[in-house]
N, C-alpha and C positions, 0 to 999 in steps of 0.2 A: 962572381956575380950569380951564376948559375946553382952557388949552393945556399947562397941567401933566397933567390926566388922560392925555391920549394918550401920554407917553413912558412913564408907571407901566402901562399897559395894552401899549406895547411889552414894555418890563421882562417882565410877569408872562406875555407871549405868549413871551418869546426864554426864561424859566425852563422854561415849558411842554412848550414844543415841547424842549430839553437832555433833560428827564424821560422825555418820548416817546421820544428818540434812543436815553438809555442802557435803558431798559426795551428798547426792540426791538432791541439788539444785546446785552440778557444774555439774551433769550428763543429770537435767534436761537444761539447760544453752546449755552444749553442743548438747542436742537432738535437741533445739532449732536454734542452729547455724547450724547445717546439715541438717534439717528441710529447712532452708531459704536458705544456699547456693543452696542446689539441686534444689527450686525453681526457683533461679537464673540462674544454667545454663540449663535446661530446658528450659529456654525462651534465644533461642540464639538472639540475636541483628545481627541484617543484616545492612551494611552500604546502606543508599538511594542510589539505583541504578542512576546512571548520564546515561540519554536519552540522546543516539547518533543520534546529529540529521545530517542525510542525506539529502539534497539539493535535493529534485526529481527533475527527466529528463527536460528540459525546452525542446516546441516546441516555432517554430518562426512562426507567421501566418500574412500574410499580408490582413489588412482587410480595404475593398474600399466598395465605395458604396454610398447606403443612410443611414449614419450612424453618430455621433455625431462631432467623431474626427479619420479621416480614419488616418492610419499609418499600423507601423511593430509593433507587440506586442510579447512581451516572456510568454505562459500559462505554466503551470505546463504537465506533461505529462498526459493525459488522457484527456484535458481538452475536450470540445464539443463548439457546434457553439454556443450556447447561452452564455460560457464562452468568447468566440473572442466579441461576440455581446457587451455584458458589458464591456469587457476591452476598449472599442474604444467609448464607454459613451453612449452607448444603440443606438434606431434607430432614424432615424431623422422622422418629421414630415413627409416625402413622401416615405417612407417605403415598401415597400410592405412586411409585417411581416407575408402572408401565403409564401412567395418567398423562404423562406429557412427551412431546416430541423431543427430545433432548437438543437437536441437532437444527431446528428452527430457528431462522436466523427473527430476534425480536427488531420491535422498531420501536421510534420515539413519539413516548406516550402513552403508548400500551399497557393493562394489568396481567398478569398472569398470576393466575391463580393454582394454587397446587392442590392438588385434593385427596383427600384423604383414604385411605385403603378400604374398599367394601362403600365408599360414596358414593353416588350415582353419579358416572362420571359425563358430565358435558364437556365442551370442547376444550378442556384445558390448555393443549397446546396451541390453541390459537389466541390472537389480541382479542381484547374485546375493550369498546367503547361504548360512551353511554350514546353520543349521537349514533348513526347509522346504526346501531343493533337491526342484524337481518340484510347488511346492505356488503355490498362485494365489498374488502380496502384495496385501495389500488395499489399501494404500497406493501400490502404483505400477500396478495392472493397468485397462488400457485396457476400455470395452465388450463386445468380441470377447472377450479372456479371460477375462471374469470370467461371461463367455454360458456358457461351455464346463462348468464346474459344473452337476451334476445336481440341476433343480429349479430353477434358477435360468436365468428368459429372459432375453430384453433388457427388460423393462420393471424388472423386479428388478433386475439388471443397471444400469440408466437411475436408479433410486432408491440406489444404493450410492454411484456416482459423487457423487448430487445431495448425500447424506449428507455426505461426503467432503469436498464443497465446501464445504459450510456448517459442517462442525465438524473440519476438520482433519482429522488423522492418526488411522487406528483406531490404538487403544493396545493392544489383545486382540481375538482371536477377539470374545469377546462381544459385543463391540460392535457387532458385527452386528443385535442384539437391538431397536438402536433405529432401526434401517431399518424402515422401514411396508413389511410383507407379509412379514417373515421374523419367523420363529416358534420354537418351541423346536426342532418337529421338522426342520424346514425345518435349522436350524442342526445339528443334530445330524447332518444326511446330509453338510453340506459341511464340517463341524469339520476332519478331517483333511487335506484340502485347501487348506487355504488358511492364510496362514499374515500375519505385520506387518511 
């Protein structure tokens, strides 16, 4: 009896030890599969963000002169007088290319004009309008000119700029109103003067 127990006790060791095998290789299987999923979502997937694209501000600039192809042209906002220059197919052979600011940023509406080499050069690089002719614009005037208004320093001056920056283009006179340190009267001395 004692030489039949030992094969039934191999038996039930070699069942044992099969149990032990397949247990520890579905356990390592599943460490394996929670190993990779937690990889997976750890790395979350973002859908391609879709670029909304905005149409920036268009200015209108009419640009004459000695220039390739004078007309009306649409720049992007911000554009500058070298950007109007290009758009109208650069300067012509009689140019006067020291006649203009290159680097001035234009606004909407404005003519510039180009002029010619040995012309009597007036302000070329600046707008010019048929209203206000003689009058500050609020929307293109540098520090310096807009000093030059009575009652109004440079610190005033320094806040119209800052205005400007932060809200765009004045739309009217009035709008002056929402510059810190200009007032009714204040407005009232430079109304005439100055002009959009």
């Amino acid at each position: 009896m004692g030489a039949e127990a030992v094969p039934g006790s191999r038996r039930r060791l070699g069942i044992g030890a099969a149990i032990v095998l397949v247990v520890v290789v579905a356990a390592v299987t599943i460490a394996i599969g929670i190993v990779r999923t937690g990889a997976d979502s750890a790395v979350e997937t973002v859908p391609d963000a879709v670029a909304e694209t905005v149409a920036p501000a268009a200015v209108y600039v009419h640009v004459s002169g000695e220039v390739r192809a004078p007309g009306l042209y649409r720049l992007d906002q911000g554009a500058r007088v070298v950007d109007a220059v290009a758009a109208a197919g650069g300067f012509s052979d009689k140019a006067s290319r020291d006649g203009v600011n290159l680097a001035r940023p234009v606004s909407d509406g404005e003519q510039l004009h180009i002029p010619a080499e040995g012309a009597e050069q007036t302000d070329a690089g600046a707008s010019t309008a048929p209203e206000g002719v003689g009058r500050v614009n609020l929307n293109t005037a540098d520090l310096a000119a807009l000093d030059t208004l009575p009652r109004v320093g440079p610190a005033i001056a320094q806040r119209i700029l800052d205005w400007r920056e932060e809200n765009g283009r004045f739309t009217s006179v009035d709008d002056l109103m929402a510059v810190p340190g200009i007032g009714e009267k204040m407005l009232a001395s430079i109304r005439d003067l100055v002009t959009v």
